[in-house]
ZAMARGU-4260 file (C-alpha; in steps of 0.2 Angstrom, whole numbers, plus 5000, padded with zeros to 4 digits):
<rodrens>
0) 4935/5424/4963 | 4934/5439/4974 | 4942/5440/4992 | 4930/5438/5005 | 4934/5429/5024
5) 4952/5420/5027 | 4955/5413/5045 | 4944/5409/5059 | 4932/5399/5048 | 4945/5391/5041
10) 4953/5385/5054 | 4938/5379/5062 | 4932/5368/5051 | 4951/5361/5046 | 4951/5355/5062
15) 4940/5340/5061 | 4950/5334/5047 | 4965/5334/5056 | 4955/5324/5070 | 4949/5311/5059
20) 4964/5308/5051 | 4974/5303/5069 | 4959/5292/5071 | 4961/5284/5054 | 4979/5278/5061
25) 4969/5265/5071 | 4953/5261/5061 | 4949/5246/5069 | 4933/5247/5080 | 4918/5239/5072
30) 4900/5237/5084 | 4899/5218/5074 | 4908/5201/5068 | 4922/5208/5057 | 4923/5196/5039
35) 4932/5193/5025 | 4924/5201/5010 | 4925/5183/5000 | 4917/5176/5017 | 4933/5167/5021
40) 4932/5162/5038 | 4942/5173/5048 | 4957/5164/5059 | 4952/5162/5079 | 4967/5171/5086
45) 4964/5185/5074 | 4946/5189/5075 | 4948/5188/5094 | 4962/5201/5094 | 4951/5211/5083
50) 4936/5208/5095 | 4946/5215/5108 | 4950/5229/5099 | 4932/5233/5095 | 4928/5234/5112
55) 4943/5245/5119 | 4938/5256/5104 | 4919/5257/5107 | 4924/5260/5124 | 4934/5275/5122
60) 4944/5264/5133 | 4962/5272/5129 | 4972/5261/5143 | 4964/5245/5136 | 4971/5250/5119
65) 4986/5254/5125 | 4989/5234/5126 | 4986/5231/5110 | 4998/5245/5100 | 5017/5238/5100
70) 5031/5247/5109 | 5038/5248/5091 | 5023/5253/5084 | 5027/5264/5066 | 5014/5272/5053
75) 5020/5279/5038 | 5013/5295/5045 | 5024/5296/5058 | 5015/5293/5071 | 5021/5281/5086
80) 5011/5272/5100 | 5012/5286/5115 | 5008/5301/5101 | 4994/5291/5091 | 4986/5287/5111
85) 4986/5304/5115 | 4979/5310/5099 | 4964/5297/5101 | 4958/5300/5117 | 4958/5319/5112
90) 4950/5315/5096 | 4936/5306/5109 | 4935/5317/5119 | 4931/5332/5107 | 4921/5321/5095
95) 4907/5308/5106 | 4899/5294/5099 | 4907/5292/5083 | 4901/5275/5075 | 4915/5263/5068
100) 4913/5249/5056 | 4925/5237/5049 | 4926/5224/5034 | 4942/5215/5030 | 4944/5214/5014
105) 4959/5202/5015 | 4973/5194/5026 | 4988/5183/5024 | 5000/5177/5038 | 4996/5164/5052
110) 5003/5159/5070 | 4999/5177/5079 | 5010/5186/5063 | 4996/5194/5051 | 4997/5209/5038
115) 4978/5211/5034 | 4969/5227/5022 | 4952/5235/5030 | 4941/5247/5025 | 4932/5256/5039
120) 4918/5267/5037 | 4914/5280/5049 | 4897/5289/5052 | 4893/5302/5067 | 4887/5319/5071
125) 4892/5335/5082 | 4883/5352/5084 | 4895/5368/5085 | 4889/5383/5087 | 4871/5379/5088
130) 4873/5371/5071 | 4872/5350/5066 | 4885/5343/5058 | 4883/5325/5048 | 4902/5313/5044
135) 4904/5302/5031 | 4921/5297/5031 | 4930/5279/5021 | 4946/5274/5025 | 4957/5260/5020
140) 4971/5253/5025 | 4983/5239/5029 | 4990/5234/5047 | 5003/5221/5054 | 5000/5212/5068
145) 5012/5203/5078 | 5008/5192/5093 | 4992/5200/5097 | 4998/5218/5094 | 4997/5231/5080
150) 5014/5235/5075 | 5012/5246/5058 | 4999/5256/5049 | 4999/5262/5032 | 4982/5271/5025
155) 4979/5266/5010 | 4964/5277/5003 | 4955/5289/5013 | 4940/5302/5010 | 4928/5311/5021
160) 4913/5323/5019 | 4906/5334/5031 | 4888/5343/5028 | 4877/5355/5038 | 4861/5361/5033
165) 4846/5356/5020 | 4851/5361/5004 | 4872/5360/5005 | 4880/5364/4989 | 4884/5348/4979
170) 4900/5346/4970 | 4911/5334/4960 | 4929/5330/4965 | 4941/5328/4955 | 4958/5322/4961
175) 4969/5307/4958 | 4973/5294/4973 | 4991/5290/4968 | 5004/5301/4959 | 5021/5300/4957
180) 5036/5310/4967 | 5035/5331/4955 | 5019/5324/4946 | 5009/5341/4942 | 4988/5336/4943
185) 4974/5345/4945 | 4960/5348/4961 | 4945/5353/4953 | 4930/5356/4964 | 4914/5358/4955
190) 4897/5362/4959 | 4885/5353/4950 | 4870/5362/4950 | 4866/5380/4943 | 4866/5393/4960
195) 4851/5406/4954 | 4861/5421/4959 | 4866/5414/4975 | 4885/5417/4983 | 4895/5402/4989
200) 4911/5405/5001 | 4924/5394/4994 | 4941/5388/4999 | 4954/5372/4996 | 4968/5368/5007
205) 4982/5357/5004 | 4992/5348/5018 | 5006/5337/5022 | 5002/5322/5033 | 5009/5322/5048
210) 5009/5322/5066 | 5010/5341/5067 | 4996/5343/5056 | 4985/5338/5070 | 4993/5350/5083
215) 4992/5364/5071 | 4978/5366/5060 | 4979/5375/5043 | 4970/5389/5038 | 4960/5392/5024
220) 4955/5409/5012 | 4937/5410/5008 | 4931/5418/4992 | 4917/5421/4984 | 4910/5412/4968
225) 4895/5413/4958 | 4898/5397/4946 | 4910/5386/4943 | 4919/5380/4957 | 4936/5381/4963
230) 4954/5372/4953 | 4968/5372/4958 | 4985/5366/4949 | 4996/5357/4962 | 5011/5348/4963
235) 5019/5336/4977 | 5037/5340/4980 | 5050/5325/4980 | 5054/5318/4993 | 5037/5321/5001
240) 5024/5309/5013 | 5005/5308/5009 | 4993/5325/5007 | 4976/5327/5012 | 4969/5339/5001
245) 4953/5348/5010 | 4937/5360/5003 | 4926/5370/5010 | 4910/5377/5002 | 4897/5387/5010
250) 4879/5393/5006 | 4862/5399/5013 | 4854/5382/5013 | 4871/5372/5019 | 4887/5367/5021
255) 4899/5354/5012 | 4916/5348/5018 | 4929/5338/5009 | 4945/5330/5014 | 4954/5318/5001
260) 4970/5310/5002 | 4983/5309/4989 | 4995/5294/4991 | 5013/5294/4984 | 5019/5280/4974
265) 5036/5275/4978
</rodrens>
């Protein structure tokens, strides 16, 4: 791989990832009915709260959300309430008319005390610089709700993908979603089709989750490659929190963008 852009690109397009990522703290905001996936019916007070939720979210309404986060509100990502509000409503405002929809996939509790897993998926687009943008992004995750409030988040699994353009380059990922405290494993990114002479600007970052990582956006080196695709040997030190793991590739015909996270098994 040869040297050939390291910097502003980078850290341009780093910066959504970082954006979603706060947003994926409070992933509840679905335009329908949220269900259990096994169709269980879905306790009153619980699917009300959520209801609310929905509409606060699809809103943008960040005082209306405000009632719904407890004052002891804690993520594993270190986020609290007055941190993860401010983060949203710059999210919103950089990033308009996102769409947000949510299944639960299951529940236990009762009596306004409720730990419930969801997986919400989110769809959107932005133009930057002149140039369409399409998101794809999954996320799952468990909350605990206590009289009618979210009181802790933990993501679960989490992956988006960014593309621009008719003909981005197409890839396989491979990278595990759990690994244990110094487990070595490997980021492969790999492009799946045969590129005709063409050149792809390349480049892989690797992240820590937390707050600072959405005031301060990593940067990224491009290079160059013909064939192939980009691996990287990593390692997560102990003690450590979750890492998002982020490509970038870039052609004539289009952009890809990748963000992953890897989770550490306690």
């Amino acid at each position: 791989m040869s040297r050939e852009r390291k910097g502003g690109v980078g850290n341009f397009y780093l910066s959504f990832f970082v954006s979603l990522f706060v947003f994926s703290v409070f992933p509840v905001a679905s335009p329908s009915p949220v269900k259990a996936e096994d169709n269980t019916k879905i306790p009153p007070d619980l699917s009300k709260l959520v209801s609310a939720i929905d509409e606060a979210a699809n809103e943008r309404n960040i005082e209306k959300l405000r009632g719904f986060i407890s004052p002891q509100f804690v993520s594993q990502d270190g986020f609290n309430g007055d941190l993860f509000l401010q983060a949203l409503a710059n999210l919103w405002q950089k990033y308009p008319g996102m769409q947000y929809e949510t299944k639960i996939n299951s529940y236990k509790g009762r009596g306004g005390k409720y730990t419930v897993e969801t997986t919400t998926t989110i769809k959107g687009k932005y133009e930057e610089n002149g140039r369409e943008f399409v998101i794809n992004s999954e996320i799952t995750s468990r909350q605990d709700f206590e009289n009618g409030m979210l009181a802790k988040q933990e993501i679960l699994r989490e992956k988006t993908e960014i593309t621009s353009g008719d003909n981005p380059p197409q890839v396989i990922v491979r990278l595990p979603e759990k690994v244990r405290p110094g487990q070595e494993f490997d980021f492969d990114v790999i492009l799946q089709e045969p590129l005709a002479g063409d050149i792809v600007l390349a480049g892989v970052s690797e992240s820590t989750v937390s707050p600072s990582l959405y005031l301060q956006s990593p940067s990224i080196e491009l290079n160059s490659i013909s064939s192939g695709g980009i691996f990287k040997r990593v390692k997560i030190p102990t003690p450590s929190p979750d890492h998002l793991y982020s490509a970038i590739l870039i052609r004539n015909g289009g952009i890809k963008i990748l963000s992953l996270r890897v989770k550490l098994q306690s």
